[in-house]
C-alpha positions in Angstrom: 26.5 -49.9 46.6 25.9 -46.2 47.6 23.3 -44.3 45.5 26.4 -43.0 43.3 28.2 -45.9 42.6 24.5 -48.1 41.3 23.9 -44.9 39.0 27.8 -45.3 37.8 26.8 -49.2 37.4 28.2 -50.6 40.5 25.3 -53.8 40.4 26.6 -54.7 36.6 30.2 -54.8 38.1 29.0 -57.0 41.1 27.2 -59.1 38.7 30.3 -59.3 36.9 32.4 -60.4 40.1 30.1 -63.4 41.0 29.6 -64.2 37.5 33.6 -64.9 37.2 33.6 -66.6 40.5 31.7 -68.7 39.8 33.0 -70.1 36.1 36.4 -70.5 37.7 35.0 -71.9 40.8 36.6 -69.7 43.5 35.0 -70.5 46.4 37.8 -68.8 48.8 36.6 -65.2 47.9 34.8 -63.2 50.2 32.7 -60.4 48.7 31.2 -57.5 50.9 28.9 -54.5 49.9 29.6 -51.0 50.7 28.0 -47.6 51.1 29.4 -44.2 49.7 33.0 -43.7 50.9 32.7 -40.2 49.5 34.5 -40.5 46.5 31.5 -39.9 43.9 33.6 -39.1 40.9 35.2 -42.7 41.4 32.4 -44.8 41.3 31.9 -48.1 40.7 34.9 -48.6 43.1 36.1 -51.9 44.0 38.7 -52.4 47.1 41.0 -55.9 47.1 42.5 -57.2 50.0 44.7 -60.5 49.8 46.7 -62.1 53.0 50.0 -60.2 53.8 49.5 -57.2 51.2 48.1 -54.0 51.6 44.1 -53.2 50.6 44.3 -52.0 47.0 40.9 -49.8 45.6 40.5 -49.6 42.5 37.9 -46.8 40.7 36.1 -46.1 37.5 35.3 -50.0 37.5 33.6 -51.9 34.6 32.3 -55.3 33.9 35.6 -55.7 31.5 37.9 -54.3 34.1 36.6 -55.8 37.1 37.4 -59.2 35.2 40.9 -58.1 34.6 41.4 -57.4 39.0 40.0 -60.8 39.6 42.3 -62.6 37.2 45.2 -60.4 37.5 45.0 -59.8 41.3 42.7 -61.7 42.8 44.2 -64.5 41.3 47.7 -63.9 40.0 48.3 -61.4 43.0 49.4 -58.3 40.2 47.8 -55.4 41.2 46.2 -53.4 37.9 47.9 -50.6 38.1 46.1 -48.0 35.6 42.6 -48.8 37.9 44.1 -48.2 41.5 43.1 -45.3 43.5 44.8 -45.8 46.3 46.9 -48.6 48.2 46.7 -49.2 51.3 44.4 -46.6 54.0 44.7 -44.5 51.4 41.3 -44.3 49.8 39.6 -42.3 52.9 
């Protein structure tokens, strides 16, 4: 929620997130703000770490496509390829 990623629509994708949440009632999500993690031309970025896998961030997030990570991976536990960034400690 760095100055770049609310001009690249980071509060519609958050909005998005808890929206979701809370339709499917998932109440065993945990969901953090950020500052800039340098990475500008990646914004809204969104980072998802489940138990016993490693953190995946995905960039260039929208509403539609921050619905897909919660039902594919947050859910389903299938990282979305085509939005990841990096896997892992990758991202910094």
């Amino acid at each position: 929620m760095g100055t770049c990623g609310i001009a690249a629509g980071a509060r519609e994708v958050l909005s998005a997130l808890l929206e979701e949440l809370a339709q499917r009632d998932l109440e065993n999500v945990t969901v953090t703000q950020t500052g800039c993690k340098g990475l500008c031309d990646r914004e809204p970025m969104v980072e998802v770490e489940l138990p016993d896998a490693p953190p995946v961030t995905y960039g260039g997030v929208t509403p539609a496509v921050m619905r897909r990570i919660l039902a594919d991976h947050i859910v389903n536990g299938q990282p979305v390829s085509e939005y990841a960034i990096a896997v892992g400690s990758e991202a910094e």
